[in-house]
C-alpha angles and dihedrals in degrees: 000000000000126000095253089053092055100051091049092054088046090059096046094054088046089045087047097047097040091050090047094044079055093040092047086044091045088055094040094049084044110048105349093058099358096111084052096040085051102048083052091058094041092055084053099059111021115048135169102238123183121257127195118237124234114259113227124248123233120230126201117234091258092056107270142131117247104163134014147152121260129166115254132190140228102206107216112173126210104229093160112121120207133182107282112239130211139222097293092047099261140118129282115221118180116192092352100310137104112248119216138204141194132215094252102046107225086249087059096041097051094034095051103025087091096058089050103047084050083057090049099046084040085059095044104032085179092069113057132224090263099053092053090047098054088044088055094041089050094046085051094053099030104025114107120273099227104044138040124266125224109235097181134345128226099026122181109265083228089055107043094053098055087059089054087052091055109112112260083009106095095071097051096049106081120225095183127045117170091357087301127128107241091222126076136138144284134210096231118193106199090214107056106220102340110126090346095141091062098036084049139245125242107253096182110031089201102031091044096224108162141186132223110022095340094067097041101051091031087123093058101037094039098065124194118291113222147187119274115206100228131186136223122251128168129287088041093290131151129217126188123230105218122207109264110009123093111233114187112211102180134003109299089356099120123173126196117197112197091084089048113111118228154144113257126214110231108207122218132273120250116233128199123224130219082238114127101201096207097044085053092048097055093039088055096053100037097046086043094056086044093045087049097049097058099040085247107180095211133350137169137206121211126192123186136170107224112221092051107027088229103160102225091179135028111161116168120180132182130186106242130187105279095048108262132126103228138143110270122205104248114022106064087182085210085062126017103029108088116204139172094256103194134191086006078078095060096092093044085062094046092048087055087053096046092053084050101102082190090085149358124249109203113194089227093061110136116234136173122248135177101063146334146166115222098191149356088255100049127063121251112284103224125177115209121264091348119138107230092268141143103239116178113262089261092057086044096060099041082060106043100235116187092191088053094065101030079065101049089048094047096051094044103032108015088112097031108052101146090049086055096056091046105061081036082060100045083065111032127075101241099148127067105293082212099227128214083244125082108235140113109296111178122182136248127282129209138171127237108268085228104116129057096243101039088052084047096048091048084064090063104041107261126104080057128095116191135151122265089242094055087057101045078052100059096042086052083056092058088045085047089059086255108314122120126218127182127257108251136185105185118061098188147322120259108236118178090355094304132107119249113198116223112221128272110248126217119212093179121011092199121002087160145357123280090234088055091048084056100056095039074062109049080045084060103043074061094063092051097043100042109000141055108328092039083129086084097052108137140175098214095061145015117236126186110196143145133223131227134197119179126178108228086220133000109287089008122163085216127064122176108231127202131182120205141182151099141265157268082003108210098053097012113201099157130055126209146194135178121184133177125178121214110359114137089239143082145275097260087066084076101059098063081071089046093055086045078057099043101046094053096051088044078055102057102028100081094190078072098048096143096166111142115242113217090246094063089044093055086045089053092046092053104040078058101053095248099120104142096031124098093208086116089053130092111262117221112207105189101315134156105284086215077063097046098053101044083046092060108033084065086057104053092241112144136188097066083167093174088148094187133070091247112146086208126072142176148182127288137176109271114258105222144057107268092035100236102122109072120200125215124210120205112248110211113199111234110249117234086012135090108255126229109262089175113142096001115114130259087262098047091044089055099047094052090037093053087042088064095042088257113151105222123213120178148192132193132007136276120029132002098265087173149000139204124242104028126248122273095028111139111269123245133215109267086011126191132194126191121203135197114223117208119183101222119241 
């Protein structure tokens, strides 16, 4: 065999044994390990990766959104520079010397830095234009070559991505920094710091750990988070096959999901609060400029309707550093905040006595008020600004004597004391009411009844310390005919896009009769009516209350004041607290908040609609005697005569008679026997003199003022009392006028 021969068979050995070695690993990767070669490829482009669930959001009772969740940016810019590179992937040099580049080229950066720095200062409206653009300029010129600079953190989605759409800009803004997204998510509450505390703060940014109803019905609003089955597609990118949808990732590579096995995230639930948003808007406000007028260092606000313990309003509000009344994390002043309450207790006391079968209580008992000593041991008892007198118990407690009920509880208990705090405490929340939000609850303190002074000063509601919403609790008991329920702040949990109610919850099923709630009442329409929150006195709508006034320490210029009470009174559907630390004034400077409160829930709850017709209005009129007088009818004090007549065309009032084309009207006697007809009169403004803006409101003054080229400058709230300078006075040239606004009694 020839040379040649034998390399020819030798390559054809080697040719037979190499394609059968491919042919026997072709068979073997096919059907011997093709189930195992498969499963590998698979893992390498298809992979469960975790997915986050979405947290629920939380409603108020009225609709809203209080809290959600919303994508948010950190915007990190790229300032590195790097040698620019051509076509074939190599390095321009121009006259010896590399030439570099940046993400964001200098034209797009000059011509577009502006823009961004308007979307920044659109985002956060508290940092101008100017400021972002000195802080971009400086990290250009300042920020590390080799790595990328953070310019603000928690940017608006919306606004970080219209930065990244901003020609030359998407490569400089960074998506990815330590191998993290950027973008995440915030919890977002619609409303600021309006009812935060209640709504909840985040205690650990990346553990999610919250207050208030965040953090109690976590569980429910958080969700599980699962496992997402994700394919591999190019450039090292995942997409998620979603059940139920076919997603095509190649040509003729179709992937139906439905048979795909997986770990589904389950998103949380929504749940919907007792909060009414416009209740809590005005109860902010209202309790802040009150808070505000009288240098208070903290105060709450608590509404709550009585038959199911829904808290409608919850508003705490604490002086910080820089001078503003906001919601702080971890003090929520209705409940967490203990403080000697004072005279609020006083019916807490009586209702002890009246559950007390030892003896009867009659409401026309006769006590003596001013001052008095009970013993050599104890001070002398005073009420402030009362003669030495004997007044019945219902005068007593209208006008908040502390001499009154040291000496009911020193004829009754003076040998019994222990006996005393006990049925106060069979009816009194002393202990943690134990609230559906996460926050800090202590319990009630009280001092041994041992000593005289310290037994005489529990009467009156010192020697206690209890929260503001224990005690909005036990007068909602007395409103709720006895029966108390217990405060709550989440009304039911949305499931298949309907509300479950949660159960209503009884603390007490019975702490008195019904017959004794109804005279604690009638003893604090009283108060209202002829004591010491008569300021609140009102004709649309009937309000039983009770005032408190506690010294922070003995002999202390600084008391906190509550008011209390419940509404309407006679058939009372609505509780309410007001309470303000630390302000040199009474009790009865809280109730103004309280009938701020209070109107706007009688507005919007059309079952109280107590409105008067005028119908009802004329019959009044008559059964008194008044037949003939307008004093039943609206007044109109120099107002727009468009406004007048849509006004009262609302109310049913005819005989608007204004016969010329005056823009100006005002009130005039009615012009027929029963008064219902009210005449109106034109009011012309002098020319070249100041007009009268006495009795129009703020808006009206302004509106004839401006008309005439008067600057207006104001003071106070309700009608124009006075004016300077007067009316009538020649007008100068660039003329201003100030009033003084009084809100009428």
């Amino acid at each position: 065999m020839t040379s040649k021969s034998k390399i020819g068979l030798l390559f054809l050995i080697l040719s037979i044994g190499f394609g059968t070695a491919l042919l026997w690993s072709g068979i073997k990767v096919t059907w011997v390990n093709g189930d195992m070669w498969r499963k590998r490829a698979e893992s390498l482009s298809k992979n469960y990766i975790p997915e986050k669930a979405n947290r629920g959001n939380i409603y108020s009772s009225d609709g809203k959104i209080l809290a959600t969740t919303v994508p948010e940016c950190d915007l990190y810019i790229d300032f590195r520079t790097y040698p620019l590179r051509n076509k074939d992937n190599k390095i321009v040099i121009e006259k010896g010397d590399t030439v570099y580049t940046s993400a964001i080229v200098d034209s797009n950066y000059n011509k577009y830095v502006d823009t961004v720095c308007q979307i920044l200062h659109e985002a956060f409206p508290d940092s101008s234009v100017a400021t972002f653009r000195n802080l971009i300029d400086y990290r250009r010129k300042n920020g590390k070559p080799k790595g990328c600079v953070l310019i603000k953190r928690h940017i608006p989605y919306s606004s970080w991505d219209r930065i990244c759409r901003l020609p030359g800009w998407r490569r400089g803004v960074v998506k990815m920094v330590d191998g993290k997204s950027v973008i995440h998510n915030r919890r977002f509450h619609t409303y600021g710091n309006m009812g935060e505390n209640i709504i909840g703060f985040s205690k650990n940014y990346k553990d999610e750990i919250y207050t208030g109803l965040e953090g109690y019905y976590d569980s429910i609003l958080r969700g599980k988070d699962g496992l997402v089955l994700n394919r591999r597609l190019s450039w090292g990118q995942w997409m998620p096959i979603r059940q139920g949808s076919s997603i095509t990732i190649s040509a003729g590579d179709s992937v139906r999901t439905d048979s795909v096995p997986g770990h589904p995230v389950i998103n949380g639930q929504h749940i919907v609060a007792t909060i009414d948003t416009r209740l809590q808007d005005i109860a902010h406000y209202s309790l802040e400029k009150a808070l505000r007028r009288y240098g208070s260092s903290a105060g709450c606000a608590i509404l709550i309707e009585a038959e199911t313990g829904n808290v409608l309003v919850c508003s705490s509000l604490i002086l910080d550093s820089t001078g503003q009344y906001l919601e702080m994390p971890y003090r929520n002043v209705a409940i967490t905040d203990l403080y000697e309450p004072g005279s609020i207790f006083k019916p807490v006391l009586l209702t002890a006595m009246y559950n007390d079968t030892t003896f009867a209580l009659d409401t026309a008992m006769m006590l003596p008020v001013g001052s008095k000593q009970f013993s050599v041991n104890s001070k002398v008892v005073k009420d402030h600004g009362l003669p030495n007198a004997l007044y019945p118990l219902w005068k007593a407690v209208a006008v908040s004597s502390n001499v009154a009920f040291c000496e009911l509880a020193w004829r009754f208990y003076n040998n019994r004391r222990n006996e005393l705090f006990n049925q106060v405490s069979k009816i009194f929340p002393f202990d943690n009411l134990n609230l559906d939000v996460v926050g800090k609850e202590y319990k009630s303190r009280t001092n041994k009844l041992r000593y005289d002074n310290d037994f005489l000063r529990f009467c009156y509601g010192y020697t206690s310390a209890v929260s503001p919403m224990r005690m909005a609790t036990f007068y909602n008991a007395i409103a709720n005919k006895g029966r108390m329920v217990k405060p709550r702040f989440c009304k039911g949990i949305i499931k298949n896009g309907e509300l479950e109610e949660l159960p209503i919850k009884v603390i007490n099923e019975r702490i008195c009769s019904e017959k004794t709630a109804e005279t604690l009442r009638d003893m604090l329409i009283g108060v209202v009516e002829e004591g010491t929150g008569d300021n609140i006195k009102n004709d649309t709508y009937s309000i039983a209350g009770k005032t408190g006034t506690a010294e922070t320490s003995p002999g202390a210029p600084t008391s906190n004041a509550t008011f209390v009470g419940f509404f309407p009174a006679d058939k009372p559907k609505y509780t309410c607290l007001v309470m303000m630390r630390d302000i040199s004034t009474f009790g009865r400077n809280a109730a103004p908040v309280f009938q701020d409160i209070a109107d706007c829930v009688v507005s919007l709850d059309k079952e109280l609609d107590c409105r008067p017709t005028m119908k009802e209005m004329i019959e009044k009129r008559r059964e008194q005697g008044n037949i003939g007088t307008t004093h039943s009818l609206p007044s109109v004090y120099k107002a727009p005569q468009a406004s007048v007549r849509m006004a009262q065309k609302k109310m049913g009032i005819p005989g608007i008679s204004v016969t010329n084309r005056s823009r100006w009207c005002t009130f005039s006697d009615a012009v027929d026997s029963l008064g219902t007809e009210a005449k109106y009169v034109s009011y012309e403004c002098p020319m070249g003199q100041m007009p009268n803006c006495y009795g129009m409101t703020i808006k009206d003054a302004l509106l004839l003022c401006r008309s005439m080229g008067i600057d207006v400058t104001f003071e106070g709230y309700g009608k124009v009392a006075s004016q300077e300078p007067k009316a009538r006075t020649p007008l100068p040239r660039n003329a201003k006028v100030h009033l003084k606004l009084q809100k009428k009694q």
